[in-house]
N, C-alpha and C positions, 0 to 999 in steps of 0.2 A: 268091977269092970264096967265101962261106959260103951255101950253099944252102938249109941245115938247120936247124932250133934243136933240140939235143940235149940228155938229160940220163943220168944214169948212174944207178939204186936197186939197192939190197941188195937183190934179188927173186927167186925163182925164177925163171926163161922164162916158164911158164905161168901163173903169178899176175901176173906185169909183163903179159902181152898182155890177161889179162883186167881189169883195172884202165885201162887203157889203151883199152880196146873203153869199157869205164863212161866215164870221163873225156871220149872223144870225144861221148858219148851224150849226158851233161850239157849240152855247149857244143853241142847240134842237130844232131851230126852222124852219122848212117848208116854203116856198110861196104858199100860198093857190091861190092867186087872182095875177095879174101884171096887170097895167091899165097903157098904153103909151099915157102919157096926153098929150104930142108934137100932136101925130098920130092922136087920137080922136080931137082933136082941128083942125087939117088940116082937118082931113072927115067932121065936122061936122060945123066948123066956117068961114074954110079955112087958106088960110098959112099966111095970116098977123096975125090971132090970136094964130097957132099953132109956126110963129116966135115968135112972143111976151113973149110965156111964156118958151120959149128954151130948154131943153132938158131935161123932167122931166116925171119922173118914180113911182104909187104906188106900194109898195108890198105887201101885206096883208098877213104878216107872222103872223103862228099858231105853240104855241107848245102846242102838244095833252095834255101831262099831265095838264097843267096848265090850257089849256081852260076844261077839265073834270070837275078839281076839281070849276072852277067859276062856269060852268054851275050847278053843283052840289049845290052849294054854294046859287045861283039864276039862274034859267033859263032864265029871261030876259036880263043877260047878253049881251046873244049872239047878242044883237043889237050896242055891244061896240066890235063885234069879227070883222077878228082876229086884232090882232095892227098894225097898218098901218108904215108903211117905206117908208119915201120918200127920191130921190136922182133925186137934179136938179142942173145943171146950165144953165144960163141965157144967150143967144149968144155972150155977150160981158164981162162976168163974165171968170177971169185966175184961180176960184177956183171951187171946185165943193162942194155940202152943202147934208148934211146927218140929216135926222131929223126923230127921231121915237116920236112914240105917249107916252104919260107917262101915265102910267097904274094904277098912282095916282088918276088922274080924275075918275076911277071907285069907289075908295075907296069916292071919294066928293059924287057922286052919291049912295052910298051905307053906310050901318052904320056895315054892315057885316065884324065882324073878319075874318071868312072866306075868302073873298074878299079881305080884309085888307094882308092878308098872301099871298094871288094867286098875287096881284099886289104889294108887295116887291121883290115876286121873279120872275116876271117878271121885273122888273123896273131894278136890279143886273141882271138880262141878257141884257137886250137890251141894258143898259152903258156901259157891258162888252165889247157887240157887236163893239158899238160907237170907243171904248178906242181902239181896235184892227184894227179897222180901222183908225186910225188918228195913231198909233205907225208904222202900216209896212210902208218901205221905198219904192220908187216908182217903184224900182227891183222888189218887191214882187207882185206876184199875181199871 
């Protein structure tokens, strides 16, 4: 089962997260959450595990209307909020990888039209997001 929709850019780390924060910003959505999984892995494993997993980023972007109308829809959503965005590469990785959550898997979880609607239109932003960042050229940003 595919949980993710991914893509892969010629980026730096730090250009792909910021293009990525933009992208999400365009299609309405916020970072609710950032979790610098390098960082937490160095405090908490140390640096051979926070090397290992190389320079990687959640985001936990929320857009208000859409998370309204699911909470509305069901309130137990909120344990699938917000959609997660991740943006890593690997220390010896020449590309960097963009993966958001698919808002699909709420609809497996649910029989809810309602839900059914809230995670269409999320799912056409977050590709959008995707597609905007894999089109700009690496001048851009």
């Amino acid at each position: 089962m595919t949980y993710t929709s991914a893509i892969t850019v010629p980026l730096p780390y730090e250009q792909a997260v910021e293009r990525t924060r933009a992208a999400l910003a365009d299609q309405g959505f916020g970072i609710l959450t950032e979790i610098d999984v390098k960082a937490t892995f160095n405090t908490k494993l140390g640096p051979e595990a926070a090397e290992a997993v190389g320079d990687y980023v959640i985001l936990g972007a929320c857009n208000p209307g859409l998370a309204s109308k699911a909470l509305a829809a069901e309130p137990q959503l909120g344990a699938l909020l917000p959609c997660n965005v991740v943006v890593r590469r690997g220390k010896d990785d020449e590309q960097t990888t963009v993966e958001a959550i698919d808002p699909q898997t709420m609809v497996q979880l649910s029989g809810s039209p309602q839900v059914r609607e809230v995670a269409d239109d999320a799912d056409a932003r977050l590709r959008a997001a995707l597609s905007a960042i894999s089109k700009a050229g690496p001048e851009d940003s």
